[in-house]
Structure formats: C-alpha cells, structure tokens
N, CA, C and O atoms as a Maestro MAE file, in Angstrom:
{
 s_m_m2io_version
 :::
 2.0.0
}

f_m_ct {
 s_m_title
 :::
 protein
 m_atom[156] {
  # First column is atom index #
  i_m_mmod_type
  r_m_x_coord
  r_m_y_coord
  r_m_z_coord
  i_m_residue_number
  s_m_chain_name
  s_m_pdb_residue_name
  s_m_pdb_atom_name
  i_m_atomic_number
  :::
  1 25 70.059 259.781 137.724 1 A "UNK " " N  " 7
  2 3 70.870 260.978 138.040 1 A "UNK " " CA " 6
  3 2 72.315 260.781 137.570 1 A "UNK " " C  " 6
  4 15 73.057 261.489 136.889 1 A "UNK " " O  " 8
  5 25 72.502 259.359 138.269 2 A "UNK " " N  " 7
  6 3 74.371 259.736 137.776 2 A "UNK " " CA " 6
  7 2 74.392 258.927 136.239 2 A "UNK " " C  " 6
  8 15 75.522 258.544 135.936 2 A "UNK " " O  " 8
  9 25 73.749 258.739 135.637 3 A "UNK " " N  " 7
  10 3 73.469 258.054 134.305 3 A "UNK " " CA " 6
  11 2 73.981 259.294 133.903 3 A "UNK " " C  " 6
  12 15 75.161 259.606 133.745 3 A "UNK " " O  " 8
  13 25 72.205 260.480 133.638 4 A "UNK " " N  " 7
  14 3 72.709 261.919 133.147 4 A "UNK " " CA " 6
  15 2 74.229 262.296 133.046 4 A "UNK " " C  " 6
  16 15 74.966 262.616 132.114 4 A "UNK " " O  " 8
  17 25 74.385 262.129 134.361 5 A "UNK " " N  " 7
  18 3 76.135 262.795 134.290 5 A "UNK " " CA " 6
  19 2 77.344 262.395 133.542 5 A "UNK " " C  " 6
  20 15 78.393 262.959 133.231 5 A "UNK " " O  " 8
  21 25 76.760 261.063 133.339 6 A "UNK " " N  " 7
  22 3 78.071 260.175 132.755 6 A "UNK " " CA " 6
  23 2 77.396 260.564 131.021 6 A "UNK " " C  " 6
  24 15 78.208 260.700 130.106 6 A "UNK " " O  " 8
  25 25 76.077 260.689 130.786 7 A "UNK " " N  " 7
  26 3 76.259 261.013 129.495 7 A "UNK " " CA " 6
  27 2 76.498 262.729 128.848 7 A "UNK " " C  " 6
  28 15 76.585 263.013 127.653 7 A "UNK " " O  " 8
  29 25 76.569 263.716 130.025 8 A "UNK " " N  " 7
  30 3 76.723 264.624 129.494 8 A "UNK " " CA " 6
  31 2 78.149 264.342 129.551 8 A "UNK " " C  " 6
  32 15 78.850 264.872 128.688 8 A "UNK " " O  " 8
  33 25 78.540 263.806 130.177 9 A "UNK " " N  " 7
  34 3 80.539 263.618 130.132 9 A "UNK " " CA " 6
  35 2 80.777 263.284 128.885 9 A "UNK " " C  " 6
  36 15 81.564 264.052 128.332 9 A "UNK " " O  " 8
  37 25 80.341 262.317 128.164 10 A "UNK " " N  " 7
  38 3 81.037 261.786 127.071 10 A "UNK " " CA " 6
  39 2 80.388 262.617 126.027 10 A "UNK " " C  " 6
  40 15 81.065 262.687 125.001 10 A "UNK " " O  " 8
  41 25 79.151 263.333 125.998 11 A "UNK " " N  " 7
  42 3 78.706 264.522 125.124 11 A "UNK " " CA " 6
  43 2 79.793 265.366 125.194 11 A "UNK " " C  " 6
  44 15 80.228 265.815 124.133 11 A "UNK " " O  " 8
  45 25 80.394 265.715 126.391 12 A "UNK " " N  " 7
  46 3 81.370 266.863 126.270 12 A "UNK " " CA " 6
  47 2 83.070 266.536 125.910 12 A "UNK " " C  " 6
  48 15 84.029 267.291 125.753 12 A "UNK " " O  " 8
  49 25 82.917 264.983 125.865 13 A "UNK " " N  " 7
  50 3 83.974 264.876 125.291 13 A "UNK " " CA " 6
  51 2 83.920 264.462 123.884 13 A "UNK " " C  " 6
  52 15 84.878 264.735 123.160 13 A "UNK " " O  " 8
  53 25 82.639 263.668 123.295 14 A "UNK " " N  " 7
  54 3 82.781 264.212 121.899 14 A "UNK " " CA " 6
  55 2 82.798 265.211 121.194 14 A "UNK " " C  " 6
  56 15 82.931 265.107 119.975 14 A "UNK " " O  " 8
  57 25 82.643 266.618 121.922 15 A "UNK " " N  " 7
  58 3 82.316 267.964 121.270 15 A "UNK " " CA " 6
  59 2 83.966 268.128 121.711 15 A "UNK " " C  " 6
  60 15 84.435 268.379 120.601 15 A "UNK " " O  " 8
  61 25 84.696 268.136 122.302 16 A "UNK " " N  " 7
  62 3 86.101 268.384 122.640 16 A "UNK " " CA " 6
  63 2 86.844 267.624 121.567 16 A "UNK " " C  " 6
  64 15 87.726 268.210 120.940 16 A "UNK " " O  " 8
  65 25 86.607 266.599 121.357 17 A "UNK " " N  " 7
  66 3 86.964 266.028 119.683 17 A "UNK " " CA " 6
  67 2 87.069 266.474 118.719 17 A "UNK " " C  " 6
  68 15 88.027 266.687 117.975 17 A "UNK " " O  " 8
  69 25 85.573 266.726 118.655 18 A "UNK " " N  " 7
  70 3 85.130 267.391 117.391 18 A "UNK " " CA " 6
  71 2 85.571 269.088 116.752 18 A "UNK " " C  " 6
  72 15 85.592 269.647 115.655 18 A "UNK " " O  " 8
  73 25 85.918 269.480 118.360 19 A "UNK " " N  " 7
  74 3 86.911 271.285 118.227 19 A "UNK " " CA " 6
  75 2 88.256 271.155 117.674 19 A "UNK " " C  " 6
  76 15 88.940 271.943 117.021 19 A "UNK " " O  " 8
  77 25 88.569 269.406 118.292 20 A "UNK " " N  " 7
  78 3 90.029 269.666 118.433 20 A "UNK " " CA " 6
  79 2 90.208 268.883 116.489 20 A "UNK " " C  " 6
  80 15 91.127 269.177 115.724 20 A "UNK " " O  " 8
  81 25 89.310 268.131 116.239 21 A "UNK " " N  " 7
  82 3 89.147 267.319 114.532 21 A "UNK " " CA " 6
  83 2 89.544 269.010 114.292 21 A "UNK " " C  " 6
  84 15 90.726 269.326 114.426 21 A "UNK " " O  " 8
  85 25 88.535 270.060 113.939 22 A "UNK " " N  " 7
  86 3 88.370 271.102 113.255 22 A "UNK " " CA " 6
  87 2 89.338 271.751 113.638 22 A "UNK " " C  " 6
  88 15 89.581 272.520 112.709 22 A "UNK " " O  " 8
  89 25 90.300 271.981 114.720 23 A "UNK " " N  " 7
  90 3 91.203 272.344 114.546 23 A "UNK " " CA " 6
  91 2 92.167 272.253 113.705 23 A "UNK " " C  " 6
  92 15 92.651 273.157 113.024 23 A "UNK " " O  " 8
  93 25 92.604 270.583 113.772 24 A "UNK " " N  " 7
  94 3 93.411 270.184 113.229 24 A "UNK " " CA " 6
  95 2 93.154 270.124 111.285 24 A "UNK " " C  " 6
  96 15 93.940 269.995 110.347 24 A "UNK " " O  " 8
  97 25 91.995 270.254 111.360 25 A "UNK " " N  " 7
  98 3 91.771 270.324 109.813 25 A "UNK " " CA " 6
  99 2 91.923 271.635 109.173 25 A "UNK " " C  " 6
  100 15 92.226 271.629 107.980 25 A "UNK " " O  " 8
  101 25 91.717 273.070 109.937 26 A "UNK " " N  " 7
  102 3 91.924 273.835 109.969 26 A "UNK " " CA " 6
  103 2 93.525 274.234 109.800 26 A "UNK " " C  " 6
  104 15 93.930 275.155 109.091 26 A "UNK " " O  " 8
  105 25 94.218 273.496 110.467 27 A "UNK " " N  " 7
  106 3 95.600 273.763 110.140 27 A "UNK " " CA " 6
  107 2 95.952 273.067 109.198 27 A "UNK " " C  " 6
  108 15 97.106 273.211 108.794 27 A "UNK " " O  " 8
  109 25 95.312 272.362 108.727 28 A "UNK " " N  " 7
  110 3 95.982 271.365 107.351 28 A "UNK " " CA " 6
  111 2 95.331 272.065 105.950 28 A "UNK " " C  " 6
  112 15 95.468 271.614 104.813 28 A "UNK " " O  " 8
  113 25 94.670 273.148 106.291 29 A "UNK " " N  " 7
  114 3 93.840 273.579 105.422 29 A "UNK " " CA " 6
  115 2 95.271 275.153 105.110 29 A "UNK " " C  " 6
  116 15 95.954 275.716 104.254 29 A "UNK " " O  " 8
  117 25 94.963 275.130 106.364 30 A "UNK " " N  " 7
  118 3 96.743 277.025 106.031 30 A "UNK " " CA " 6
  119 2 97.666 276.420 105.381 30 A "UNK " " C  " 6
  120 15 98.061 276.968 104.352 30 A "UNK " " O  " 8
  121 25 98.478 274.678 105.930 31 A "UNK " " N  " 7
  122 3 99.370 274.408 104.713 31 A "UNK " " CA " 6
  123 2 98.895 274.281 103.916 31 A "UNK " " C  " 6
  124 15 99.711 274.847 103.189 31 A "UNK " " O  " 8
  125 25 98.260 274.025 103.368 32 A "UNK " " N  " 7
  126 3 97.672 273.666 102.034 32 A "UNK " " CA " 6
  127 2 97.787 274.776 101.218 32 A "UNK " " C  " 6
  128 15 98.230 274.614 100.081 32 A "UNK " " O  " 8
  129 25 97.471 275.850 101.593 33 A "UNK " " N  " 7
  130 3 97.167 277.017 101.333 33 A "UNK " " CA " 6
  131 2 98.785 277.699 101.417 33 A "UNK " " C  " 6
  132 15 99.405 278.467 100.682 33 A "UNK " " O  " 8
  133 25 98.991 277.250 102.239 34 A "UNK " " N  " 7
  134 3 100.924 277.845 102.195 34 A "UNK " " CA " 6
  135 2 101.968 277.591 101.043 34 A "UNK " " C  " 6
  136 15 102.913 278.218 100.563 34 A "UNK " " O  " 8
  137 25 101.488 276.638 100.871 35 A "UNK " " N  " 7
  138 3 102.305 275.212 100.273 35 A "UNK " " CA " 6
  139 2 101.788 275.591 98.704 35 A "UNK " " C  " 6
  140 15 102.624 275.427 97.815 35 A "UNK " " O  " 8
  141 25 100.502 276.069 98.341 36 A "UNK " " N  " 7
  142 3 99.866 276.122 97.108 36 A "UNK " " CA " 6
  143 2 100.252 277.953 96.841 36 A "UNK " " C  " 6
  144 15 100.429 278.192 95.646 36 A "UNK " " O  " 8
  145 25 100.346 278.791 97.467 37 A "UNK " " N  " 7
  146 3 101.006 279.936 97.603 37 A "UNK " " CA " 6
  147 2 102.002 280.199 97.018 37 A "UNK " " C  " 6
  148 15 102.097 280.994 96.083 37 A "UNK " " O  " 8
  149 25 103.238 279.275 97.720 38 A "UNK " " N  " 7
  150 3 104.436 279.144 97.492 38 A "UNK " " CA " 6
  151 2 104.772 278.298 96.102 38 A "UNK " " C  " 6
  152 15 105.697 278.685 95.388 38 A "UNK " " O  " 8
  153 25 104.391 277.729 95.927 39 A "UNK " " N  " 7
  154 3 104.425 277.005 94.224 39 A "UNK " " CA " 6
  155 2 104.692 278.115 93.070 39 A "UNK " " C  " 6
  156 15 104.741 277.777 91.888 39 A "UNK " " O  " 8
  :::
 }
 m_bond[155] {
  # First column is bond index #
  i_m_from
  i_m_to
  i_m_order
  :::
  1 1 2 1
  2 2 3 1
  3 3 4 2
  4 3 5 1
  5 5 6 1
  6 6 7 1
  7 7 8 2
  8 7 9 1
  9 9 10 1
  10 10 11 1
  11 11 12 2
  12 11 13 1
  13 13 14 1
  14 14 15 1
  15 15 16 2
  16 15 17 1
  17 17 18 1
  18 18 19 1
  19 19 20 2
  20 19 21 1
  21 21 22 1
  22 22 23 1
  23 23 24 2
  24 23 25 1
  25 25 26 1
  26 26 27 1
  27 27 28 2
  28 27 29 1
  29 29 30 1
  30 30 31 1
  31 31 32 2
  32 31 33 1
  33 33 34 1
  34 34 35 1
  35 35 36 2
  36 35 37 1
  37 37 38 1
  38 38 39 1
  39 39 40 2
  40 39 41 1
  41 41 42 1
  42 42 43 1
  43 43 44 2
  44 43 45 1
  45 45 46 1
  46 46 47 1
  47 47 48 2
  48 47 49 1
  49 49 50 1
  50 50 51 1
  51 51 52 2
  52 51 53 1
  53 53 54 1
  54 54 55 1
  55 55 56 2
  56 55 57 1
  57 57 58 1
  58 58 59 1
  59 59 60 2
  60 59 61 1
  61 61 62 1
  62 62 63 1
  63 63 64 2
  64 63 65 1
  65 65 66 1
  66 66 67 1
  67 67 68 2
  68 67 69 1
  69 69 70 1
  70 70 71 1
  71 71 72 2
  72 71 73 1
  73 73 74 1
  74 74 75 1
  75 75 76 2
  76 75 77 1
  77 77 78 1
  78 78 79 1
  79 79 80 2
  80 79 81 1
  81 81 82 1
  82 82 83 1
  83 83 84 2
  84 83 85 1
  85 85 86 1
  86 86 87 1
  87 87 88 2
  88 87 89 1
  89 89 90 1
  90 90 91 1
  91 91 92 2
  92 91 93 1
  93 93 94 1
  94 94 95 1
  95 95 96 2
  96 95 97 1
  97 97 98 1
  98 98 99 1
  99 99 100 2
  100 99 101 1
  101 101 102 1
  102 102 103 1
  103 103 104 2
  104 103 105 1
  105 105 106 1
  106 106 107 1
  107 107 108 2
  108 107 109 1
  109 109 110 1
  110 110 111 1
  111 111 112 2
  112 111 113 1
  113 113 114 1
  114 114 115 1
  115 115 116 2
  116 115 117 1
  117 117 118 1
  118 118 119 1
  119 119 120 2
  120 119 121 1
  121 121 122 1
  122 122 123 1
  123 123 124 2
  124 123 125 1
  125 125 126 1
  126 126 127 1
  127 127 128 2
  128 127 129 1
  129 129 130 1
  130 130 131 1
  131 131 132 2
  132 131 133 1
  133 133 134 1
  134 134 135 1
  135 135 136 2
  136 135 137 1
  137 137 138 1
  138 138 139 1
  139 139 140 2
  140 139 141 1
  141 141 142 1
  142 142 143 1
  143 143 144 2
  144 143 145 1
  145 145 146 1
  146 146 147 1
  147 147 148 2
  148 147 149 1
  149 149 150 1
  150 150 151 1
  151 151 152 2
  152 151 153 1
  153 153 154 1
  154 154 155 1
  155 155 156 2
  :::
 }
}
C-alpha cells in the first residue's frame, strides 16, 4: 500500500519535470525565434 504511494509520488514528480523541461524548452524555442526575427 504505502509502496504504491511513494511510487505514484515520484511518477508525479517526474511528470512535473518533464512539464516544467518542456516549458523551459519552449521558451528557449520563442528566443530563438525572437532573436532569428530580429536579425
């Protein structure tokens, strides 16, 4: 039982990672795009 719990915890914190990776790549992707705009 508390096994389960502890592994949906760290399931939900690798998916909280993984939003916050794609976030951040996501914004490196608009400069990019800003930056290649502006040229």
């Amino acid at each position: 039982e508390e096994k389960e719990e502890e592994l949906s915890n760290s399931e939900q914190l690798r998916r909280e990672e993984k939003e916050k990776l794609s976030d951040s790549e996501q914004l490196r992707r608009e400069e990019e795009e800003e930056l290649n705009y502006n040229e």
